[in-house]
N, CA, C and O atoms as a Tinker XYZ file with bonds, in Angstrom:
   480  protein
     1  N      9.246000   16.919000  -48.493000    73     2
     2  CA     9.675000   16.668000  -47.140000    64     1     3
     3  C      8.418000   16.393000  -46.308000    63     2     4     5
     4  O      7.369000   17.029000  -46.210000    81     3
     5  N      8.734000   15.533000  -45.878000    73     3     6
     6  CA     7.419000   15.122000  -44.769000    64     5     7
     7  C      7.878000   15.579000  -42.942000    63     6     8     9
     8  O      9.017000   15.470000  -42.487000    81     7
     9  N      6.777000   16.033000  -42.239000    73     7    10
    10  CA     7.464000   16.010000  -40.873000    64     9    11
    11  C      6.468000   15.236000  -39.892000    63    10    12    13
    12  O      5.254000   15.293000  -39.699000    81    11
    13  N      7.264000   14.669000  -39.489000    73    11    14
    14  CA     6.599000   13.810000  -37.862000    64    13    15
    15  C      7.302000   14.010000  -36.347000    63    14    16    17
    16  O      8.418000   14.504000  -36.189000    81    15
    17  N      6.537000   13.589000  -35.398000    73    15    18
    18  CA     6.893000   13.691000  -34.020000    64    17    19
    19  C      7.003000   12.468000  -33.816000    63    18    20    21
    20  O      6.081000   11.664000  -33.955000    81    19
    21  N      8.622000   12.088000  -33.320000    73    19    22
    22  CA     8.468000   10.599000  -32.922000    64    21    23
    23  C      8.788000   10.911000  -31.529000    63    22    24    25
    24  O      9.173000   11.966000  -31.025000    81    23
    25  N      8.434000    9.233000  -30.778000    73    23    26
    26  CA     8.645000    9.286000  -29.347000    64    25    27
    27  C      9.894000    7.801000  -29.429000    63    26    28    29
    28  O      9.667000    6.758000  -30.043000    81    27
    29  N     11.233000    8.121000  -28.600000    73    27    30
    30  CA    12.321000    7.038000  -28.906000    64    29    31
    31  C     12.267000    7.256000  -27.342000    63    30    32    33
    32  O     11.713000    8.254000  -26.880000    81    31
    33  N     12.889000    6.241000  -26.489000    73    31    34
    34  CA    12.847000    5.901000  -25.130000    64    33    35
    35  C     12.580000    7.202000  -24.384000    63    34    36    37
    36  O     13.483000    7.561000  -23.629000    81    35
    37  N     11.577000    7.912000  -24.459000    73    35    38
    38  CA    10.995000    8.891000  -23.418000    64    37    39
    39  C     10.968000   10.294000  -23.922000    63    38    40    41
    40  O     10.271000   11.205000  -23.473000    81    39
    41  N     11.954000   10.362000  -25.072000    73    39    42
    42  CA    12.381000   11.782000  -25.517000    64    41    43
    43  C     11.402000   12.228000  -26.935000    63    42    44    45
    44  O     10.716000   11.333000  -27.430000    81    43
    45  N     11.383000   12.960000  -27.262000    73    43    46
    46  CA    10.420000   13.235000  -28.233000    64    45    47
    47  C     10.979000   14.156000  -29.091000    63    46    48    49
    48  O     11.447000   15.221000  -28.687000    81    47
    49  N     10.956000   13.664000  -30.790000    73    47    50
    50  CA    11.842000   14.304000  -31.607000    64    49    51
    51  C     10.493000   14.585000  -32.482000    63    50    52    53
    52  O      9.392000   14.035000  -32.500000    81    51
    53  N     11.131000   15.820000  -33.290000    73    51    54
    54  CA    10.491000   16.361000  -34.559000    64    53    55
    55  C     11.531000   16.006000  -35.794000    63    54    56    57
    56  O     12.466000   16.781000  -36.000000    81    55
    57  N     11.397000   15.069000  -36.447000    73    55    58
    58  CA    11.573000   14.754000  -37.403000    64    57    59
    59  C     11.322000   14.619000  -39.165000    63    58    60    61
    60  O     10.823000   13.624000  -39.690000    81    59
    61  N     11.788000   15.851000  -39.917000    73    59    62
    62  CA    11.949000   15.825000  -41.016000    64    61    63
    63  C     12.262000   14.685000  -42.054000    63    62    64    65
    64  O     13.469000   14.443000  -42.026000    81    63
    65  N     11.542000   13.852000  -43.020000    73    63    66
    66  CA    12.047000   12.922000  -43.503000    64    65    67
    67  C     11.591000   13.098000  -45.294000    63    66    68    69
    68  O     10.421000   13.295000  -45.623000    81    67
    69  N     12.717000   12.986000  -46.301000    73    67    70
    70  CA    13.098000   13.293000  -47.143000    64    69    71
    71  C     12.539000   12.215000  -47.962000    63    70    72    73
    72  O     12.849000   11.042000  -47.752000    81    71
    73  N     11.551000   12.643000  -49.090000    73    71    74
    74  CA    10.709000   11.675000  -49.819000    64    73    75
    75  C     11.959000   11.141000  -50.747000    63    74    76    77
    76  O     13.090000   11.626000  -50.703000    81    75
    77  N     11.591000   10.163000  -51.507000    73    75    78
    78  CA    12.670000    9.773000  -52.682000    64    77    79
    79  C     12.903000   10.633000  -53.512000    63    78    80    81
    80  O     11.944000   11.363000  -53.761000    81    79
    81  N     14.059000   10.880000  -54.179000    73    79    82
    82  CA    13.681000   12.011000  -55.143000    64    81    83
    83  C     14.037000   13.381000  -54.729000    63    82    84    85
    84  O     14.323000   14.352000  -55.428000    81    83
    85  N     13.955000   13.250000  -53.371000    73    83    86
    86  CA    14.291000   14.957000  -53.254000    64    85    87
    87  C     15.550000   15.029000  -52.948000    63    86    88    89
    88  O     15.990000   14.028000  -52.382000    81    87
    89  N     16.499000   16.141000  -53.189000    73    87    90
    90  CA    17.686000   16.213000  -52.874000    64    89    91
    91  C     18.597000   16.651000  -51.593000    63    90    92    93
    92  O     19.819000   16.514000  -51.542000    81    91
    93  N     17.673000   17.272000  -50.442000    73    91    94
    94  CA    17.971000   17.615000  -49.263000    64    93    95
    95  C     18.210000   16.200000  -48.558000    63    94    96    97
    96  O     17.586000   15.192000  -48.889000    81    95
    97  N     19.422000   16.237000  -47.299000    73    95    98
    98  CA    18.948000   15.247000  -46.463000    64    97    99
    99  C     17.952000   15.709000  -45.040000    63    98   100   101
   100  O     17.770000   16.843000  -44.597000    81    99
   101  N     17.431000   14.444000  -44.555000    73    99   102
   102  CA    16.475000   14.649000  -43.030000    64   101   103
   103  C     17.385000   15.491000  -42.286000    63   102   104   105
   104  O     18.609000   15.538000  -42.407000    81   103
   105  N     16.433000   16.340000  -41.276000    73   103   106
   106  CA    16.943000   17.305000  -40.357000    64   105   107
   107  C     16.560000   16.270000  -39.356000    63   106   108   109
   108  O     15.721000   15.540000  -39.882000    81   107
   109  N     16.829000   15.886000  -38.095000    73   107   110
   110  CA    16.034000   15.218000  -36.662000    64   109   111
   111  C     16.952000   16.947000  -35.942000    63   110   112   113
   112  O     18.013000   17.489000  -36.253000    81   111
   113  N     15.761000   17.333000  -34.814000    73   111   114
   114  CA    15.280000   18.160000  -34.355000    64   113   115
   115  C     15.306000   17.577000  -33.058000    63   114   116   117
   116  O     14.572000   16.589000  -33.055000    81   115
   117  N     16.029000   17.844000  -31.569000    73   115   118
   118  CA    14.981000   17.141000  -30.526000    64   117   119
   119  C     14.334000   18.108000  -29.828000    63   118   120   121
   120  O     14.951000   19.099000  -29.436000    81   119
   121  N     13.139000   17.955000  -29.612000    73   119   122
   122  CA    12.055000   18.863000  -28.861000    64   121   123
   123  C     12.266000   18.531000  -27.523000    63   122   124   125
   124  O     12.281000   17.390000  -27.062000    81   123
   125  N     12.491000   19.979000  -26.688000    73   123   126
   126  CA    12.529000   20.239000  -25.630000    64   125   127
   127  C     11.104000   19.777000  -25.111000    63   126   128   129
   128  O     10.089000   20.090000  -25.735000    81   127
   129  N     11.054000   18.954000  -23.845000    73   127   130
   130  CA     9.448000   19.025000  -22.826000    64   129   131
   131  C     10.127000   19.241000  -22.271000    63   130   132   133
   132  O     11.304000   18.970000  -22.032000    81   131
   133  N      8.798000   20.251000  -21.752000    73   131   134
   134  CA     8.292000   20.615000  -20.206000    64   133   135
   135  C      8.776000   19.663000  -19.378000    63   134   136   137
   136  O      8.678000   18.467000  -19.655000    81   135
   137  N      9.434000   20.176000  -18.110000    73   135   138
   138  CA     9.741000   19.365000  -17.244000    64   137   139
   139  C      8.568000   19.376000  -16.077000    63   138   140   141
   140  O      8.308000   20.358000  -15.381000    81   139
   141  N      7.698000   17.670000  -15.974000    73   139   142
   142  CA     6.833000   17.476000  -15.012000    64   141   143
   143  C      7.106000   18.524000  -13.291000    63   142   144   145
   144  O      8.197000   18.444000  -12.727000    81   143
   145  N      6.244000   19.189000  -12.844000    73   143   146
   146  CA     6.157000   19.791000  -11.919000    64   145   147
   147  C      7.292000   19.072000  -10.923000    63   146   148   149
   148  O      8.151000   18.353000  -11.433000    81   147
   149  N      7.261000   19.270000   -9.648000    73   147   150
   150  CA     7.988000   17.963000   -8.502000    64   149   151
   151  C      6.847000   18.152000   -7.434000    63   150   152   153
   152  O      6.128000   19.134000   -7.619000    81   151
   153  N      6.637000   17.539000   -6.594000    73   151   154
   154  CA     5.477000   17.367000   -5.298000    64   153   155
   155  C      6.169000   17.708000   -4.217000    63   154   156   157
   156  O      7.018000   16.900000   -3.842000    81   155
   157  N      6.049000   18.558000   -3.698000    73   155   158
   158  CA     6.969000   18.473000   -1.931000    64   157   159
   159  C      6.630000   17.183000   -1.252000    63   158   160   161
   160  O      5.452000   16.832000   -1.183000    81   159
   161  N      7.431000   16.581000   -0.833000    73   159   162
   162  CA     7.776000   15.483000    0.072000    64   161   163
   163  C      7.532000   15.878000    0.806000    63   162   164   165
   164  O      8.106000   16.892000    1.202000    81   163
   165  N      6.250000   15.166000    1.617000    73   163   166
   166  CA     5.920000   15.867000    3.194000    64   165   167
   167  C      6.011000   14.663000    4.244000    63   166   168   169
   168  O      5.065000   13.911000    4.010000    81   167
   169  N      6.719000   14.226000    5.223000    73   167   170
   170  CA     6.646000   13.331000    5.550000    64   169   171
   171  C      5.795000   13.430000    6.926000    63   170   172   173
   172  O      5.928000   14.385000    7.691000    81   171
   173  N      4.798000   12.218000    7.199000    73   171   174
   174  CA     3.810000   12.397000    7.929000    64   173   175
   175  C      4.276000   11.773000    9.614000    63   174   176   177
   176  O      4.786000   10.687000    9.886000    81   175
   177  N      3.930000   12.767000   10.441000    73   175   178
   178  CA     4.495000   12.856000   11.764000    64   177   179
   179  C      4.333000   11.297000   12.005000    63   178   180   181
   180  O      3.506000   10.729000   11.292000    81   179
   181  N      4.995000   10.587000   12.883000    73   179   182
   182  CA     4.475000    9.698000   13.670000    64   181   183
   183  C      4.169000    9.601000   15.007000    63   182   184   185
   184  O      5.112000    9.830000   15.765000    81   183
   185  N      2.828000    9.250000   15.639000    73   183   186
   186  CA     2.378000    9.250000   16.700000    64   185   187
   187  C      1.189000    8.107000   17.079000    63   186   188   189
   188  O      0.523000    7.365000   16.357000    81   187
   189  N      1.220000    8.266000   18.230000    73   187   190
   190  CA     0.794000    6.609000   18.810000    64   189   191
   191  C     -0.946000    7.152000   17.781000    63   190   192   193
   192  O     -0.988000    8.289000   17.311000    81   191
   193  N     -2.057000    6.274000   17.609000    73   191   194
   194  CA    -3.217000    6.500000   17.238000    64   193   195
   195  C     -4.135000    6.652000   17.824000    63   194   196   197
   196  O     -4.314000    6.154000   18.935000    81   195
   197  N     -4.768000    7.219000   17.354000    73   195   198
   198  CA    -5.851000    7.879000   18.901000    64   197   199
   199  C     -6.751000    7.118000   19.706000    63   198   200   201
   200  O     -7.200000    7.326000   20.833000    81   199
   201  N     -7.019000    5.637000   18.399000    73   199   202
   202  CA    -7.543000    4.719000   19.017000    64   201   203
   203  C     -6.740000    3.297000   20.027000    63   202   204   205
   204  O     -7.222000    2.428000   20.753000    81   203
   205  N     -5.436000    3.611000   19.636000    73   203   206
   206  CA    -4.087000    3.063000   20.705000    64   205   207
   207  C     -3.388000    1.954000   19.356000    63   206   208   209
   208  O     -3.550000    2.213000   18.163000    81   207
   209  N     -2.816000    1.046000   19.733000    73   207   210
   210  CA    -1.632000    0.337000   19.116000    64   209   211
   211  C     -2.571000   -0.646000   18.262000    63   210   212   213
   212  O     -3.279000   -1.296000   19.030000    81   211
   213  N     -2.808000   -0.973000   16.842000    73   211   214
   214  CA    -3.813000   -1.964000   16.504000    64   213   215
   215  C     -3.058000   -3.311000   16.693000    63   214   216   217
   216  O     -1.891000   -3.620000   16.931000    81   215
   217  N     -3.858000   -3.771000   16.549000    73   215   218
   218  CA    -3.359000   -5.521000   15.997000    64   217   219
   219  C     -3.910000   -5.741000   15.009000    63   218   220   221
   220  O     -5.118000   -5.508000   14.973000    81   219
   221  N     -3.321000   -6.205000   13.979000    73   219   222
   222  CA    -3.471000   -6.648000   12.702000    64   221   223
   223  C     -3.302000   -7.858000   12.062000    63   222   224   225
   224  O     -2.205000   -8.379000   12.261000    81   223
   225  N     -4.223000   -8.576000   11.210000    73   223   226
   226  CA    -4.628000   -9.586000   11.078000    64   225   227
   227  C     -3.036000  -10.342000   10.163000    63   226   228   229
   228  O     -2.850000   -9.700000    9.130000    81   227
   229  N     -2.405000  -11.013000   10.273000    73   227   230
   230  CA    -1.446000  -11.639000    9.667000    64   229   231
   231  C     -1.464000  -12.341000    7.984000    63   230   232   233
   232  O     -0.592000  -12.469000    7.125000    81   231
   233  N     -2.921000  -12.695000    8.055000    73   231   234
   234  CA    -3.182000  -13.240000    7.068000    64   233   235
   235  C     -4.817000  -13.289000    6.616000    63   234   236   237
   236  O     -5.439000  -12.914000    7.611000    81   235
   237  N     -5.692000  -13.576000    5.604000    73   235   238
   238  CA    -6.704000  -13.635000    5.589000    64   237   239
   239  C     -7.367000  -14.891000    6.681000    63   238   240   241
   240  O     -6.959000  -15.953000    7.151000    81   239
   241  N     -8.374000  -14.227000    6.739000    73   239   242
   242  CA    -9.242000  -15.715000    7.549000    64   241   243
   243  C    -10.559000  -14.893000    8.598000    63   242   244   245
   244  O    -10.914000  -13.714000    8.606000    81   243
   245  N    -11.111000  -16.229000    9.521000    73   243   246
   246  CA   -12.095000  -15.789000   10.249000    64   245   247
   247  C    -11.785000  -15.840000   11.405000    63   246   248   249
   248  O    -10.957000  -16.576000   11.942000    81   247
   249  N    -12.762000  -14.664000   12.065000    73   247   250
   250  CA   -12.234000  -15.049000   13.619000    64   249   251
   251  C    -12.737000  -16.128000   13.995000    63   250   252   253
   252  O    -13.902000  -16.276000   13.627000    81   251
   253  N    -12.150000  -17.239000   14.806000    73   251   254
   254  CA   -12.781000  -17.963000   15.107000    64   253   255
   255  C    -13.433000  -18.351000   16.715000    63   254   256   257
   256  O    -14.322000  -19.065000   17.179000    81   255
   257  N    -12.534000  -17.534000   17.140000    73   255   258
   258  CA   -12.645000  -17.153000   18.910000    64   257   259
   259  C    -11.775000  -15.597000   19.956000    63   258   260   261
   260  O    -11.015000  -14.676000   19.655000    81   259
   261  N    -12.210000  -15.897000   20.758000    73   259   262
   262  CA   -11.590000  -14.522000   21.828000    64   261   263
   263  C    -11.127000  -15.740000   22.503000    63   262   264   265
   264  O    -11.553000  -16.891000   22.413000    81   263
   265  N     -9.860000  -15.093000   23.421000    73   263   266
   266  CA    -8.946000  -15.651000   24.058000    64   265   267
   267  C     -9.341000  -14.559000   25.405000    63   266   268   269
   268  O     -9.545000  -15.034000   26.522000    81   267
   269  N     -9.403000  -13.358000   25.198000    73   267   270
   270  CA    -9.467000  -12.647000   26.175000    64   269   271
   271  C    -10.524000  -11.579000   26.230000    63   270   272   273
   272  O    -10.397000  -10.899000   25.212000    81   271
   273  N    -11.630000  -11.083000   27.063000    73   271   274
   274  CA   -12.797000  -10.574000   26.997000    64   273   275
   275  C    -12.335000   -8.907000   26.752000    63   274   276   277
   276  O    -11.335000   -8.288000   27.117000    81   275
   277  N    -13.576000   -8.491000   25.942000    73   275   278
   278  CA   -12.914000   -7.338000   25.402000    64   277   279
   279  C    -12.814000   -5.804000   26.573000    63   278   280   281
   280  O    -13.750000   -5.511000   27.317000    81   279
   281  N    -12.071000   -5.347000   26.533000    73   279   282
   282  CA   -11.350000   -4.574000   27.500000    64   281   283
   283  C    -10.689000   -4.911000   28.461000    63   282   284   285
   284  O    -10.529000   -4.049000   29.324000    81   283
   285  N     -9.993000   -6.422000   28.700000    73   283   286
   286  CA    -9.240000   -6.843000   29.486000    64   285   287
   287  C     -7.381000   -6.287000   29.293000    63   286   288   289
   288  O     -6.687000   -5.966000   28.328000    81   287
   289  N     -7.248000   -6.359000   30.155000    73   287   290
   290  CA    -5.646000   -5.634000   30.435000    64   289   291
   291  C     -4.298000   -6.975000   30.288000    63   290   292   293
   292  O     -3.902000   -7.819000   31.091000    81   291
   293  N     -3.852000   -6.598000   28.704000    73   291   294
   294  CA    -3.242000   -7.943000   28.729000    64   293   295
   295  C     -1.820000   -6.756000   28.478000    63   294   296   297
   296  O     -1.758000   -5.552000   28.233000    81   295
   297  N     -0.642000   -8.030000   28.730000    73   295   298
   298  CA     0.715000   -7.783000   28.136000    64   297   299
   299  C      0.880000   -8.312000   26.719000    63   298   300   301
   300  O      0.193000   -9.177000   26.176000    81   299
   301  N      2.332000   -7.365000   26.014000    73   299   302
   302  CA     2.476000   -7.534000   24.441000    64   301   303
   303  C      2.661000   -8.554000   24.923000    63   302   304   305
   304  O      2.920000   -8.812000   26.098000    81   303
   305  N      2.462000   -9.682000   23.460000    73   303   306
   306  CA     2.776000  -11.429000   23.246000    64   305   307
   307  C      1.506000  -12.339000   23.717000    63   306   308   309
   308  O      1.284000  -13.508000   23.401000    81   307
   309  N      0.828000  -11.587000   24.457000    73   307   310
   310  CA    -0.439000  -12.811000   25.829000    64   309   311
   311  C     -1.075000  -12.854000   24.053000    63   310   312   313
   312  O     -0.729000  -12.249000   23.039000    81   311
   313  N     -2.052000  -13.797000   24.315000    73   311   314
   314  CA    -2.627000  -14.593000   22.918000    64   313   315
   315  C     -4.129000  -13.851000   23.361000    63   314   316   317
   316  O     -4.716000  -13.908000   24.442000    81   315
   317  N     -4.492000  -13.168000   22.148000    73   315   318
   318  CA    -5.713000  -12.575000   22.781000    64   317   319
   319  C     -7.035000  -13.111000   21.736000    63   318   320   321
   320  O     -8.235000  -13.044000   22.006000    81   319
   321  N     -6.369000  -13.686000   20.407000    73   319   322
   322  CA    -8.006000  -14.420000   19.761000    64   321   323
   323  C     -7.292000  -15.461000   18.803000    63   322   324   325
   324  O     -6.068000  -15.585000   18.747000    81   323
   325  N     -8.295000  -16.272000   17.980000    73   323   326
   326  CA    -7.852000  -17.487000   17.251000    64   325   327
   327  C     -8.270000  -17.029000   16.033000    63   326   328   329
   328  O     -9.479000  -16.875000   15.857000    81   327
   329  N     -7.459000  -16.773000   15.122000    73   327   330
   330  CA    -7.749000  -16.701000   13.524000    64   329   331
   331  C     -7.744000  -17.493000   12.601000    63   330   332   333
   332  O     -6.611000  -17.592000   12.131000    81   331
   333  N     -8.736000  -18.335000   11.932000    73   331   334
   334  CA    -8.363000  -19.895000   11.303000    64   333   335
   335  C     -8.519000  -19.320000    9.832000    63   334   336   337
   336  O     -9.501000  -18.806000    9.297000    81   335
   337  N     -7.323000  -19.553000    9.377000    73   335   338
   338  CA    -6.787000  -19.455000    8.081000    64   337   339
   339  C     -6.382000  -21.103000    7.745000    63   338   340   341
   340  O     -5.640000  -21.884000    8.342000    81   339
   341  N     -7.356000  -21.277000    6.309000    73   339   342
   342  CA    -6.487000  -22.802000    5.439000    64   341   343
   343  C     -6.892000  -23.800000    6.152000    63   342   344   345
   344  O     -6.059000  -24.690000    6.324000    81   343
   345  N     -8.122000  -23.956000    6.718000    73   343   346
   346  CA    -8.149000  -24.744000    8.256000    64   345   347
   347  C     -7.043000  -24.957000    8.972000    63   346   348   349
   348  O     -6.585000  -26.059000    9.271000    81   347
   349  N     -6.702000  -24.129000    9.191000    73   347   350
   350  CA    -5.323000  -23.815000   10.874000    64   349   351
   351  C     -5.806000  -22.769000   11.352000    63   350   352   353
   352  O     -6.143000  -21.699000   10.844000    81   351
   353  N     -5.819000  -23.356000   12.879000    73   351   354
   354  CA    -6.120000  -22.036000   14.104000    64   353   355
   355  C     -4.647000  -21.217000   14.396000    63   354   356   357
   356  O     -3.677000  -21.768000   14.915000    81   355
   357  N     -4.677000  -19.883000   13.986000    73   355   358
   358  CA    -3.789000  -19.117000   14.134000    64   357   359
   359  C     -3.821000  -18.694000   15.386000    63   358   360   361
   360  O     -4.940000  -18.212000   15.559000    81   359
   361  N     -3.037000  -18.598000   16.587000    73   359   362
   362  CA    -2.962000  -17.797000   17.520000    64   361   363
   363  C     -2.266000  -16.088000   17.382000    63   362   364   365
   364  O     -1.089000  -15.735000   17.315000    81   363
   365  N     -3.793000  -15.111000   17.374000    73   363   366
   366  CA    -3.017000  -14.086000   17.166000    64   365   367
   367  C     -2.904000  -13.505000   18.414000    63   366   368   369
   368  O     -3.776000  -13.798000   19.231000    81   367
   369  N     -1.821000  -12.572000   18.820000    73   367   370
   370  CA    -1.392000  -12.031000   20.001000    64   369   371
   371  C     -1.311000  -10.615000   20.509000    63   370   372   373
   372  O     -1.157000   -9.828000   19.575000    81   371
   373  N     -1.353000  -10.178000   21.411000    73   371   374
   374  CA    -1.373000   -8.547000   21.696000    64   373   375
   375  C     -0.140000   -7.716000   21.401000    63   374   376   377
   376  O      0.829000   -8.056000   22.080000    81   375
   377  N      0.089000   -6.623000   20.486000    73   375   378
   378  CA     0.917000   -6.266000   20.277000    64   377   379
   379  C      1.648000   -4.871000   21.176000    63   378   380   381
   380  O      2.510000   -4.090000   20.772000    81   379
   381  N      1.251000   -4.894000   21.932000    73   379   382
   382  CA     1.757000   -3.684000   23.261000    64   381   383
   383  C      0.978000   -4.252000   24.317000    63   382   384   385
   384  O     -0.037000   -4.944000   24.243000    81   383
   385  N      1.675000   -3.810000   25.407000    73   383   386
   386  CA     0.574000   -3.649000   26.898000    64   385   387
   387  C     -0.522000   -3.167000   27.218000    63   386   388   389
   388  O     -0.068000   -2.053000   26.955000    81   387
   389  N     -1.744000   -2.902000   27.602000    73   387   390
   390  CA    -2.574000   -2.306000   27.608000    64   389   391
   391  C     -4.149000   -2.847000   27.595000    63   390   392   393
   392  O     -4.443000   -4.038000   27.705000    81   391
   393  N     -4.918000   -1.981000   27.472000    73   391   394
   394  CA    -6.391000   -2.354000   27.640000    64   393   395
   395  C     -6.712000   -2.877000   26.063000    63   394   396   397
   396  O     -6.415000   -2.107000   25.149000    81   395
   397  N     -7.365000   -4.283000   25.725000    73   395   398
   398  CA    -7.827000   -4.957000   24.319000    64   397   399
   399  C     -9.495000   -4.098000   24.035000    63   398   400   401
   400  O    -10.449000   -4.142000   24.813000    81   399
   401  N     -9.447000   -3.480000   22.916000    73   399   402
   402  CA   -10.921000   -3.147000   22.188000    64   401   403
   403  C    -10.772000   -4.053000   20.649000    63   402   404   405
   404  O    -10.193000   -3.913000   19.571000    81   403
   405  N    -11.516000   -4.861000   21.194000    73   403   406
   406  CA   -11.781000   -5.687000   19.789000    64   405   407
   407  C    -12.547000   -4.946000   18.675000    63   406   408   409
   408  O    -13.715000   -4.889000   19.059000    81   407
   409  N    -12.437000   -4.404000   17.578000    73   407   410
   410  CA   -12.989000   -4.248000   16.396000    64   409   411
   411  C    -13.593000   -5.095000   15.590000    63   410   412   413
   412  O    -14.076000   -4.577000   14.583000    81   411
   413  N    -13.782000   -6.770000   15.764000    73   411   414
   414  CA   -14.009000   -7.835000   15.001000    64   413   415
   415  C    -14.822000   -8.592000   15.980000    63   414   416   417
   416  O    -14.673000   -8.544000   17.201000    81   415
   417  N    -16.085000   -9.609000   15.042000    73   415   418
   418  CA   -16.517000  -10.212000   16.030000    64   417   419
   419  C    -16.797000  -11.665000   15.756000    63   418   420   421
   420  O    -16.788000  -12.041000   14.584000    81   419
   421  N    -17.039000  -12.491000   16.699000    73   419   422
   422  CA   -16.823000  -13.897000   16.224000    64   421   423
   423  C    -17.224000  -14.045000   14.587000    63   422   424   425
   424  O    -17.979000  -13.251000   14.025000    81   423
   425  N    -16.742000  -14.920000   14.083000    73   423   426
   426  CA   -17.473000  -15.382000   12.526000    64   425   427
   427  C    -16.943000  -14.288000   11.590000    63   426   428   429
   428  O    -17.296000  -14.455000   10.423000    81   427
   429  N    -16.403000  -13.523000   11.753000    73   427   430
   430  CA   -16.002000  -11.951000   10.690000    64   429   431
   431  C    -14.725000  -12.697000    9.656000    63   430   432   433
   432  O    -13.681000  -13.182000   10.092000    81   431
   433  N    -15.072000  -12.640000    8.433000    73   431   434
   434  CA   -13.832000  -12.300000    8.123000    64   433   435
   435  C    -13.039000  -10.970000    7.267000    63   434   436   437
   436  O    -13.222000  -10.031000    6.491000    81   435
   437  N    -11.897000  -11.806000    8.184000    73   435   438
   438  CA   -11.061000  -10.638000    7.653000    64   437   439
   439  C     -9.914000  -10.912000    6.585000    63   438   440   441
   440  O     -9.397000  -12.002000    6.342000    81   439
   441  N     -9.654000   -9.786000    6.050000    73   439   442
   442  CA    -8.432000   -9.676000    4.849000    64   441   443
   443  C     -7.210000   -9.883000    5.537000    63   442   444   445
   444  O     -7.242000   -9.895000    6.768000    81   443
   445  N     -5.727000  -10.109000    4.711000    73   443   446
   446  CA    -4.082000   -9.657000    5.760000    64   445   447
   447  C     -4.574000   -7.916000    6.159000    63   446   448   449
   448  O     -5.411000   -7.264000    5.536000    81   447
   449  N     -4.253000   -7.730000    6.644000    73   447   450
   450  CA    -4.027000   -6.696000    7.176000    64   449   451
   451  C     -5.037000   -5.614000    7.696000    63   450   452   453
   452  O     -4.721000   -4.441000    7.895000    81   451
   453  N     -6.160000   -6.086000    7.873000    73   451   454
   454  CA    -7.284000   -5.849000    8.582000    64   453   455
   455  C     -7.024000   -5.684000   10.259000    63   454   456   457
   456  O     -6.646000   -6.535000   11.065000    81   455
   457  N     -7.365000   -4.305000   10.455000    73   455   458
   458  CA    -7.706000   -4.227000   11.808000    64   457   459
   459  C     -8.288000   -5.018000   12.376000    63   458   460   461
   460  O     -9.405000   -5.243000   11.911000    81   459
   461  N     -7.699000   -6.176000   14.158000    73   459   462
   462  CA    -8.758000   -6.510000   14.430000    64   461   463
   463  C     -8.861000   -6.355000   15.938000    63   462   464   465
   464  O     -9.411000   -7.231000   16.607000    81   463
   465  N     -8.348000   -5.267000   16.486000    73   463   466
   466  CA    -8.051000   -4.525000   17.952000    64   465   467
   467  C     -7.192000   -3.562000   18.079000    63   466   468   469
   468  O     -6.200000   -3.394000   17.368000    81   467
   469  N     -7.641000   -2.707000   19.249000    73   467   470
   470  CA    -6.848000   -1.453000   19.058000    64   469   471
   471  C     -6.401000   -1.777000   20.988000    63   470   472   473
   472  O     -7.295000   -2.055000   21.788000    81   471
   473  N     -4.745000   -1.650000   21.460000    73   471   474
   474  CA    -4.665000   -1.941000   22.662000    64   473   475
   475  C     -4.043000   -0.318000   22.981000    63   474   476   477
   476  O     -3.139000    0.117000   22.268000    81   475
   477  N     -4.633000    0.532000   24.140000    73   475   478
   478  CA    -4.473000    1.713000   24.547000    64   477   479
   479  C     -3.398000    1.175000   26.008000    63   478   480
   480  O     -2.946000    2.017000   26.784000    81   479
């Protein structure tokens, strides 16, 4: 009798297997596992950021200009810099009301989803 541990879609057996010749048949065995721990689900508060509402880059590319000088008091939607992705000038825009702190500076580039202002 020979014995092995097989693994069949996730479960894991101990398996007995019966050389030629011998007169017993195979036993299959399934071995109990350990059941993986669980993680508490903690779900993380939401609140405005300390540095205020970002704006985030839509797509990769460079800045290519300011529309509006940095700490100026714009409304959500006003167009506050030009992002040229693919050679196209993207108009990106303010995403809340408030005072613009640019994080990015002419010529930068950035990744999708790169910070590139925080409006308080």
């Amino acid at each position: 009798m020979r014995k092995f541990n097989v693994n069949v879609n996730g479960k894991s057996y101990y398996v007995e297997i019966e050389e030629a010749g011998e007169a017993s048949s195979p036993a299959v065995i399934p071995m109990t596992m350990p059941s993986a721990p669980t993680v508490a689900q903690v779900k993380p508060t939401v609140s405005a950021p300390a540095d205020g509402t970002p704006v985030v880059a839509p797509m990769p590319g460079q800045i290519l200009d300011f529309s509006v000088s940095n700490g100026a008091t714009v409304k959500k939607g006003d167009k506050i810099l030009i992002l040229e992705a693919m050679k196209m000038e993207n108009e990106i825009v303010a995403s809340a009301d408030g005072v613009v702190n640019f994080v990015v500076k002419k010529g930068d580039n950035v990744d999708s989803g790169a910070k590139l202002a925080y409006i308080k």
